[in-house]
N, C-alpha and C positions, 0 to 999 in steps of 0.2 A: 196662296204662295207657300212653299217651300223652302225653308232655312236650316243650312247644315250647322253643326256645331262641332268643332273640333276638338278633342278631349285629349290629345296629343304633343307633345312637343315637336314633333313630325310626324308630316304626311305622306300619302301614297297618292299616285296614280287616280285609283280607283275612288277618291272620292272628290276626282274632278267632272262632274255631272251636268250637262245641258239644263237641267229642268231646275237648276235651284234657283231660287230667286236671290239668296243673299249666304256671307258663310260669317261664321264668328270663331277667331283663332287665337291663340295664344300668346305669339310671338310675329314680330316683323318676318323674323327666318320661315316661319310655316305658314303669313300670308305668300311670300316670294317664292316658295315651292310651290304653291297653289296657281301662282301667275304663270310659273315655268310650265304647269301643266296643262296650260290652255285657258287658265279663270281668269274676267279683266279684272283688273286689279281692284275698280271700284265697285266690285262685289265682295270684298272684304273688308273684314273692321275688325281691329287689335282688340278685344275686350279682357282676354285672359280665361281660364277655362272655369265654367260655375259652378260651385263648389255650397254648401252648408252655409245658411249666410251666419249661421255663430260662427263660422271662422272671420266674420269682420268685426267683432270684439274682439281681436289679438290682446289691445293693451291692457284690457279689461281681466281677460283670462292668464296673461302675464305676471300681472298685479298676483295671481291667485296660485303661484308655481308652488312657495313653501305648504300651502294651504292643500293645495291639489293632493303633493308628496306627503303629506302627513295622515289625507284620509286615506292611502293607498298601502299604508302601513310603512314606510319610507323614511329614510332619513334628512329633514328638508333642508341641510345644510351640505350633504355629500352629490357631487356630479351624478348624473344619473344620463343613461340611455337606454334605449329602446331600438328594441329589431319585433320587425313585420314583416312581412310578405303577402299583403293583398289577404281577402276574404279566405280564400282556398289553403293561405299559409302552405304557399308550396317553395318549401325551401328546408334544408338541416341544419335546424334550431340547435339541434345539440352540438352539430359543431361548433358553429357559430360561438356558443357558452360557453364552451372549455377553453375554445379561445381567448376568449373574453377572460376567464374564470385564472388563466395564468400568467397575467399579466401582474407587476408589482403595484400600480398604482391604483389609488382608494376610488370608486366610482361602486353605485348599485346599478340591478340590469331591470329593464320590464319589457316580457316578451309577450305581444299578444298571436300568439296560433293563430287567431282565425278560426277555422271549422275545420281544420286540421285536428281532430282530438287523438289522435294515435302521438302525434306530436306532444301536446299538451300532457299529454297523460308521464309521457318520457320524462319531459320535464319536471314535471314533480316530483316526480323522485330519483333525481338527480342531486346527488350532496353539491353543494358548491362553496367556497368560501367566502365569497361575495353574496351581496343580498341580492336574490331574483326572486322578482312578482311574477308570477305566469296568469296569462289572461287566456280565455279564449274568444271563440268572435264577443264583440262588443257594440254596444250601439252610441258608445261618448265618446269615441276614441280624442275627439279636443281634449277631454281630461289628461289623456295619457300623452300626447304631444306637447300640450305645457308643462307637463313635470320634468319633461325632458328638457337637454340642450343638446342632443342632437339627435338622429334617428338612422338607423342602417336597415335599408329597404330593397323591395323590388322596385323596378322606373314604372312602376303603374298612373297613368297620367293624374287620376282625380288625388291619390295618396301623394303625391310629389305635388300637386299643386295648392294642398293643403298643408303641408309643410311651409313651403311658401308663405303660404296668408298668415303661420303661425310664427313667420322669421326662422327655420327650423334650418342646420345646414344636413345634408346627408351622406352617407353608405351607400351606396350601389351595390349588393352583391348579387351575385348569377346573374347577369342577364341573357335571355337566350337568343340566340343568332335572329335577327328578323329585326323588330319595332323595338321590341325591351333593350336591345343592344347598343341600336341609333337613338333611343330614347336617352340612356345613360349617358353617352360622350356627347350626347348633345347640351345634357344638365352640366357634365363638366367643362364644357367649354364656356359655357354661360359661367363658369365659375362659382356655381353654386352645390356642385355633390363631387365626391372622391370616390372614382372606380379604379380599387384596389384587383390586381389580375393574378395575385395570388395570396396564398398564407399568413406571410410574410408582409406581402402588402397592406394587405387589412391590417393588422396588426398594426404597420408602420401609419398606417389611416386613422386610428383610434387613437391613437396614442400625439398625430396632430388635432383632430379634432377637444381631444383632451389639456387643452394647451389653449388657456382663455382669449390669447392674442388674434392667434392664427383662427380660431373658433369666431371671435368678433369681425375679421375682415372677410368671412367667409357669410358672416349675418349679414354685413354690409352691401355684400350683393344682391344676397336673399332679398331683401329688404326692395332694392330697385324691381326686380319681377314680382313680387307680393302686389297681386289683385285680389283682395279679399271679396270684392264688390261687385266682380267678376256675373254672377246671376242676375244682379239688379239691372247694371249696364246692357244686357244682351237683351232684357226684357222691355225694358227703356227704351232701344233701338229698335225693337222688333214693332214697337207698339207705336211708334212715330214714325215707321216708315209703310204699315198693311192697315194701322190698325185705325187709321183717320176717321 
């Protein structure tokens, strides 16, 4: 047997296939894309997309936010965010920080590049007023999503779904026309990420997210799509339905 697994908050077309035996999707909305596209419907099963199973110690890792911020050099008592953009770090970091960087309210930043190091390198020697950690690719990145209380990203499925499992709420920025686009307004309609469509709006997006209330009812949703278990269940399923 052959079993798809979908890493998406939406799907396409083309990963509606004769030959699979079973799919495992994220969301109700991207089983019912998949039926719209010819799959019966009881070849799918809601599991969530599988992720690092240390992202199912949330509360654990939670527990360990001031602790985290302290070895990262940090201040464990000041708001702190983070900006990513996937492995490749393809995005401008630097505007993104000066952005950041002129705003009046107290918050530190931690950016991890990725394997962007032309980025990274900018970065560094960048004066900024605010305290910024520059990371580049990382192999913990749970350290660096519990220091945080929020995160401003690209819509990359497994990074937006690790968010998730962390309670994390998000940033949207760039996304580009295709998947990452429908990806983002799909996070926002679910009411868990803010895609800001300009300057301005970002800004106006940080500055809600930075606003403990609005930030909690934003967890509160996170919270409802948070499958941290997300690997285990799909393996559970897989293994009780081929594996007799």
């Amino acid at each position: 047997p052959v079993v798809s697994v979908l890493t998406d908050y939406k799907t396409h077309i083309m990963w509606a296939q004769e030959n699979i035996s079973h799919y495992y999707v994220a969301t109700e909305n991207v089983r019912d894309q998949l039926v719209k596209f010819g799959v019966p419907k009881w070849k799918v099963k809601i599991t969530g997309i599988p992720i690092d199973p240390v992202f199912d110690k949330h509360s654990k890792l939670e527990a360990k936010k001031a602790e985290f911020r302290k070895d990262l050099g940090l201040d464990p008592n000041v708001p702190t965010l983070m900006i990513t953009a996937g492995s490749l770090g393809l995005t401008d970091f630097e505007h993104w920080v000066k952005l950041l960087d002129n705003l009046p309210e107290n918050f530190q930043i931690i950016v991890i590049t990725g394997k962007n190091k032309v980025a990274k390198e900018k970065l560094e020697n960048l004066k900024t007023k605010k305290k910024l950690l520059v990371k580049g690719f990382v192999n913990d990145m749970y350290k660096y999503m519990a220091a945080s209380d929020f995160v401003i990203t690209k819509p990359g499925g497994l990074t937006t779904t690790e968010l998730l499992a962390m309670k994390r709420p998000m940033i949207i920025i760039t996304p580009q026309p295709g998947i990452e686009e429908t990806m983002a307004w799909e996070l926002a309609k679910l009411g868990v990420a803010l895609v800001p469509k300009s300057d301005q709006d970002f800004i106006d997006s940080v500055k809600e997210m930075l606003d403990p209330e609005r930030r909690k009812r934003l967890e509160e949703r996170v919270s409802n799509l948070s499958k941290p278990d997300s690997a285990y269940r799909i393996a559970k399923d897989v293994k009780s339905r081929f594996l007799r």
